[in-house]
C-alpha positions in Angstrom: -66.3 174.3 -155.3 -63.9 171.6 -153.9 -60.1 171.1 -154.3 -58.9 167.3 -154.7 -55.4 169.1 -154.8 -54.3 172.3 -152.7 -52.0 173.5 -155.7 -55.6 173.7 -157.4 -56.9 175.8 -154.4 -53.9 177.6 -153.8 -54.4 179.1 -158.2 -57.6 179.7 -157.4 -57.1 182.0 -154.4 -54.3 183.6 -156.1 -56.8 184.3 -159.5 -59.7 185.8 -157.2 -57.2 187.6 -155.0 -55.7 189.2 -158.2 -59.2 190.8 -159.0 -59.8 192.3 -155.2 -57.1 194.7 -155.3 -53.2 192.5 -155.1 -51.4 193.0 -158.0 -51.4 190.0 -160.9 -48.2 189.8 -161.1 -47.1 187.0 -158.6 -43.3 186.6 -156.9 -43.1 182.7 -157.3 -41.3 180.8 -155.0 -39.0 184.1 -153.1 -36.3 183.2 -150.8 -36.0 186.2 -147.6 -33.2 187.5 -149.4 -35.1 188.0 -152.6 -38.3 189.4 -150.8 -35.5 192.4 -149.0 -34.3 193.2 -152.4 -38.3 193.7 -153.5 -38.9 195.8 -150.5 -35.9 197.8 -150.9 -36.8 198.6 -154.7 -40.5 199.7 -153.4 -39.1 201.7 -150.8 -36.6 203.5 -153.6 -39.7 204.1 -155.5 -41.5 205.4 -152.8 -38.7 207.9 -151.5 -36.7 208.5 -154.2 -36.9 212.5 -153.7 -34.1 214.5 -153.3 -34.8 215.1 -149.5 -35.0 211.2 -148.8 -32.9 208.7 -151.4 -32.1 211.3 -153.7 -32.7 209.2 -156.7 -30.1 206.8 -155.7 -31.1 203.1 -154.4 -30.7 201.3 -151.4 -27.8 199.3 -150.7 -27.1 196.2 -149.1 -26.2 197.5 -145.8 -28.9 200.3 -145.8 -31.2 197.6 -146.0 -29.7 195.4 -143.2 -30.1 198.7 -140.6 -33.5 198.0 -141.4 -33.4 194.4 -140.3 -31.4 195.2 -137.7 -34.5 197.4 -136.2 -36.8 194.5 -136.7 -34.8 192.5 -134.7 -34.4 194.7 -131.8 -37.7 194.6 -131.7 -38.6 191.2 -132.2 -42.5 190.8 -131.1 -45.6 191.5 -133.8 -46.5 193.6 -131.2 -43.8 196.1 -130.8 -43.1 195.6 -135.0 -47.3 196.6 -135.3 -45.6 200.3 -134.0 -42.9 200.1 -136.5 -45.3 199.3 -139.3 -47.8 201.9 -138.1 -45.0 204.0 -137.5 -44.8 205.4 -141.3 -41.0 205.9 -141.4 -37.8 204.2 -140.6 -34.9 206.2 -140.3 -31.6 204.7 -141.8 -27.8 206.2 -141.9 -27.0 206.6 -145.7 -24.1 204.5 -146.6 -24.7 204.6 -150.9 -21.9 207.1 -151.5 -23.5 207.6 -154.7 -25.8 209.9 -152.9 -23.3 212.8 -152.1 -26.0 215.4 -150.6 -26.6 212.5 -147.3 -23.8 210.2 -147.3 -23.2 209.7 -143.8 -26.4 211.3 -142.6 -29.9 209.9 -141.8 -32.8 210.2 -143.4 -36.7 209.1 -143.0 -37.9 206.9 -145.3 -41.7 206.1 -145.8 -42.8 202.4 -145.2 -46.5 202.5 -144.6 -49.2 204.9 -144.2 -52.6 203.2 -143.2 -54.8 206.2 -144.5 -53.4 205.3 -148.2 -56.1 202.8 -148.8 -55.6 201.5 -152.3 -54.4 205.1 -153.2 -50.9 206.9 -153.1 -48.1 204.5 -153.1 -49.2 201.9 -151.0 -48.5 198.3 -153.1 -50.2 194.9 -152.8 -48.4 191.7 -153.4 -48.9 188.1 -153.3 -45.6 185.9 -152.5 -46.1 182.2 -153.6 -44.7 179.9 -151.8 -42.3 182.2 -149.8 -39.3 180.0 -149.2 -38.4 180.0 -145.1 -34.6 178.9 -144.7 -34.2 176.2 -142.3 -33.0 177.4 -138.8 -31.3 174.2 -137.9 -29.1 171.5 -139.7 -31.8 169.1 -138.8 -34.7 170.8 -140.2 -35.8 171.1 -144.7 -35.7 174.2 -145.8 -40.1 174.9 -145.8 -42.5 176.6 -148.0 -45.3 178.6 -146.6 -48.6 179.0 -148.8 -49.2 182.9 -150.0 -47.4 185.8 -147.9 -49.5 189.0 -148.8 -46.7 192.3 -149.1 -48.2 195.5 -148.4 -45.2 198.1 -149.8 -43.0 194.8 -150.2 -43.7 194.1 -146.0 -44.8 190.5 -145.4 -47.5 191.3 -142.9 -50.3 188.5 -143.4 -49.6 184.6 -143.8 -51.8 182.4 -145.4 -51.6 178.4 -144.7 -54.2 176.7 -147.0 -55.5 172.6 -146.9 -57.6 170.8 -149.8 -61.1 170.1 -149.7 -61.9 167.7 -146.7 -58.8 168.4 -144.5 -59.8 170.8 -141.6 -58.6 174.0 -141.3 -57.2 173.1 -137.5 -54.4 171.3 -139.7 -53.8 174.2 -141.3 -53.9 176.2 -137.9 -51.2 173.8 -136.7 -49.1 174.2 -139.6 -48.3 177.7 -138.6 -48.0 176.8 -135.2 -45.3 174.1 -136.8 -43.5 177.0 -138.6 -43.3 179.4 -135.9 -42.1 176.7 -132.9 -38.8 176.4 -135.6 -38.8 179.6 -135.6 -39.6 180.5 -139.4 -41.1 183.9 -138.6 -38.0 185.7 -137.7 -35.9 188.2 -139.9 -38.0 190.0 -142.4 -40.7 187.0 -141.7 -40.8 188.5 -138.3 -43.2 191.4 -139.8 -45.8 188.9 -140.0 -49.1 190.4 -138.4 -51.9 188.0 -139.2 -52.4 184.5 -139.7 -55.4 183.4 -141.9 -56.0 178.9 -142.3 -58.4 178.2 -144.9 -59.8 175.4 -146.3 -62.1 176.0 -149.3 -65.6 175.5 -146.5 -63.9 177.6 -143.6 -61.0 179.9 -142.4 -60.1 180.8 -139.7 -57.5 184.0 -138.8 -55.7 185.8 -135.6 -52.6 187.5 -134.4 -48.8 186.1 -134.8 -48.4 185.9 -130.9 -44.7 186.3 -131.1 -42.0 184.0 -130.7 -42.5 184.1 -126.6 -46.6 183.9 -127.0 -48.5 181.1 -127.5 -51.4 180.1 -129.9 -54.4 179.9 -128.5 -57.5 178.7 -130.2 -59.8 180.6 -128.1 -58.6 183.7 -130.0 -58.7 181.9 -133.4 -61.7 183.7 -135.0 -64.1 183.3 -138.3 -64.9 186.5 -140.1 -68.6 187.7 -140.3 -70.9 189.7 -142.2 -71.9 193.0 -140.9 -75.1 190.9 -139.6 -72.6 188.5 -137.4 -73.3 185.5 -140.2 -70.4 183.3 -140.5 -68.6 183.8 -144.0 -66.6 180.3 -144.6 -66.7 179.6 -148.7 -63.2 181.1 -149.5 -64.4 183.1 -152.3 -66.6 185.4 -150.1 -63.3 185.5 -147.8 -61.1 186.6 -150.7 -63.9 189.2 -151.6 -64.0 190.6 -148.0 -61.6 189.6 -145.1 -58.1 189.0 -147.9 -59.8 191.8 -149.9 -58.2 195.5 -150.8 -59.2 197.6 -148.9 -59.8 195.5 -145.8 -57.1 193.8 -145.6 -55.1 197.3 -145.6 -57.3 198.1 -143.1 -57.0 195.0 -141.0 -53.0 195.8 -140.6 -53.3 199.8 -140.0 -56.6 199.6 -137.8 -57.8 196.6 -136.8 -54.8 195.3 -135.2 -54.6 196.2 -131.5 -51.0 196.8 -129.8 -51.8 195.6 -126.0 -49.1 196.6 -124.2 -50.8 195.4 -120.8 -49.9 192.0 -121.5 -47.8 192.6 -124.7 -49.4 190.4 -127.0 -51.1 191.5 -130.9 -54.4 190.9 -130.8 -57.2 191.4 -133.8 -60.5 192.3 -133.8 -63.6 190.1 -134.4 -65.5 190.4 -137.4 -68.1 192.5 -135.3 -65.7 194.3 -133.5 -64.8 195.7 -137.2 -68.2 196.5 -137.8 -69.1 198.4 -134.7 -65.5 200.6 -134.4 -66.1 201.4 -138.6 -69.8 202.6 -137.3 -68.4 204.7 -134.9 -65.4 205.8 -136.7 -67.9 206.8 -139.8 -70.2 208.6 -137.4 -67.4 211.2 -135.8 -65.4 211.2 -139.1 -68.9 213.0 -140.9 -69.7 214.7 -138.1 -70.0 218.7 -137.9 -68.0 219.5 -134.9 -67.9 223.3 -135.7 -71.7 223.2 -134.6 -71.2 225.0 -130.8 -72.6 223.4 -127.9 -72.8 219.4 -128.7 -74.6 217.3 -126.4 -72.7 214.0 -127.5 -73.9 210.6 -127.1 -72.9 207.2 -125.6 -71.7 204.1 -127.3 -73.2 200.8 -125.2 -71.4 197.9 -124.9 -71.6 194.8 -123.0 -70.0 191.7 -123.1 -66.4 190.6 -124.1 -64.4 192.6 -126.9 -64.5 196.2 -125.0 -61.2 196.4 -124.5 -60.3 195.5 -128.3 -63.1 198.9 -128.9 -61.5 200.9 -126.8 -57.7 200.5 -128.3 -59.8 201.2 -132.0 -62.1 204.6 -130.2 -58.8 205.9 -128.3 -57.5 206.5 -132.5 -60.5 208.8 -133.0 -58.4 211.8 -131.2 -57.3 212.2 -134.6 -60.6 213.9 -135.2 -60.3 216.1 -132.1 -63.2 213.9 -130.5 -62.4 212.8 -126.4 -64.1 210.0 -126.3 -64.3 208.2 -122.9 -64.7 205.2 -122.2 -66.6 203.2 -119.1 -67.2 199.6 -119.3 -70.7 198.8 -118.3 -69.7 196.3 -115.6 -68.7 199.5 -113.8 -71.4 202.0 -114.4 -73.4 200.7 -111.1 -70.8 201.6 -108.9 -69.1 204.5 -110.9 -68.2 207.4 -108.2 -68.6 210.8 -108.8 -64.8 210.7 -107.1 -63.9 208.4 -110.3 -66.2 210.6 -113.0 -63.9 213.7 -111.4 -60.5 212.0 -112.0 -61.7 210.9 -115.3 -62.3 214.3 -116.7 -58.8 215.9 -115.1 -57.1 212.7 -116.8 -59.6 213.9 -120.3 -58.4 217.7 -119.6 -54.6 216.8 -118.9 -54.3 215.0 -122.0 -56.2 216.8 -124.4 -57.2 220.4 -123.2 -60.7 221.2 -123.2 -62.9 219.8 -125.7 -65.8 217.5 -126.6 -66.9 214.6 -125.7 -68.8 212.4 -127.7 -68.9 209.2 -125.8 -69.0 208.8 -122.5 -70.7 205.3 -121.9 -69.1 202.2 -123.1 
């Protein structure tokens, strides 16, 4: 189907989106300010207990703490942990709330096991409206902003039928060199361009990173077949549960050169494989032999980052690159297993060969 306008494309994304899991109801046209006070009445809802909010909402300056924290930390990176994080902790100021006036409490922001269930909420902000940060600059309009729990945490730029989606790519690039993406905007995790034959999507690199095309990926099926028309994108990649999944999972937090990065389509595929296989796996059986997981090429390290969160099953699984298996040292092997034993006692290991 092709778009003469991109307000015609734009509906149409919005429509499908609306039957893959994000709410029908849109928020047309929010400023930031307007988009706090819609996170701050989710997160009310979601901890209005008597041990957290105690049935009284949040107030202005409850909510600025909040923003406070995001701008401490400042990169998608570090703001990946808060997300991930599940809580934020606040001093109560609502002196409506008489039992923790003056106290903190936790409050629940995210949890990325609530797939679709529990009180996770899905969103779609048209048109989110980014205040100018300069006198010289117009005020601008992004496309969609998809809210999980009322957090702006993917951005989507769209073009019409016939303009390539590298325009689109650079409009984001435009956005976040005047520094759009700060504030609550600063949440953002993903970028997705689309035009209606191709999109392409990767990590917000931060207001010190750079964007770099190499690491601007198209989704695939679970075959590695490129997936361009946007409906099939909307049906899988801006879909509910992936996208969910893409945020809580699928993101990975490299603190060795502190940038966001996001897994390839296959990269999804293979750590789901593996994370299916230990997840349904008796481990009460004594004596396991294990296995290995082979991989070779580029993308290990992205695995790893996704393998490491299998501890929560109580799996070790260790990881050795292929390039080094030729000269891998009983020495190294050794210091492996004491770094294996120091962090997680004795156990099993499932995977030894990466």
């Amino acid at each position: 189907m092709a778009f003469e306008k991109e307000e015609a494309f734009e509906a149409a994304l919005i429509e499908r989106l609306s039957h893959k899991g994000w709410e029908a109801q849109v928020l047309k046209y929010p400023t930031e300010a307007e988009l706090l006070h819609n996170w701050a009445a989710i997160l009310f809802e979601n901890n209005r207990g008597i041990d957290k909010l105690n049935n009284t909402p949040l107030t202005e300056g409850e909510m600025q703490q909040i923003i406070e924290q995001i701008t401490a930390l400042r990169t998608p990176l570090k703001l990946n942990g808060f997300i991930n994080g599940k809580t934020v902790t606040i001093k109560r100021d609502n002196p409506a709330d008489t039992l923790h006036v003056g106290k903190e409490v936790s409050l629940k922001i995210y949890d990325r096991q609530e797939i679709a269930a529990g009180q996770s909420r899905y969103q779609i902000a048209q048109q989110p409206i980014f205040n100018r940060r300069s006198p010289l600059l117009n005020d601008r309009r992004g496309d969609l902003m998809l809210l999980i729990n009322g957090m702006p945490l993917i951005h989507v730029e769209l073009k019409r039928s016939g303009v390539p989606v590298s325009q689109a790519c650079n409009q984001i690039e435009k956005y976040a060199h005047e520094g759009v993406f700060t504030g609550l905007f600063s949440l953002v995790q993903i970028f997705v361009a689309m035009e209606p034959c191709e999109t392409k999507y990767f990590a917000n690199p931060g207001p010190d990173g750079k964007f770099n095309p190499d690491y601007f990926f198209h989704w695939a099926d679970a075959n590695n077949e490129p997936i361009n028309d946007w409906e099939r994108i909307a049906a899988t990649l801006l879909s509910i549960p992936m996208a969910h999944q893409l945020i809580g999972f699928y993101t990975v937090a490299d603190h060795t050169d502190g940038i966001l990065k996001v897994m390839r389509s296959y990269q999804y595929y293979a750590a789901n494989a593996i994370s299916d296989r230990v997840s349904k796996h008796d481990w009460s059986v004594q004596e396991q032999h294990g296995g290995y997981i082979w991989h070779k090429g580029s993308g290990n390290a992205a695995h790893k980052f996704h393998i490491d969160g299998l501890m929560i099953y109580h799996v070790i699984v260790a990881v050795i690159y292929a390039a080094t298996i030729g000269t891998c040292s009983q020495c190294f092997s050794n210091a492996l297993l004491r770094w294996i034993r120091s962090k997680h006692g004795a156990g099993p290991c499932f995977a030894n060969m990466v």
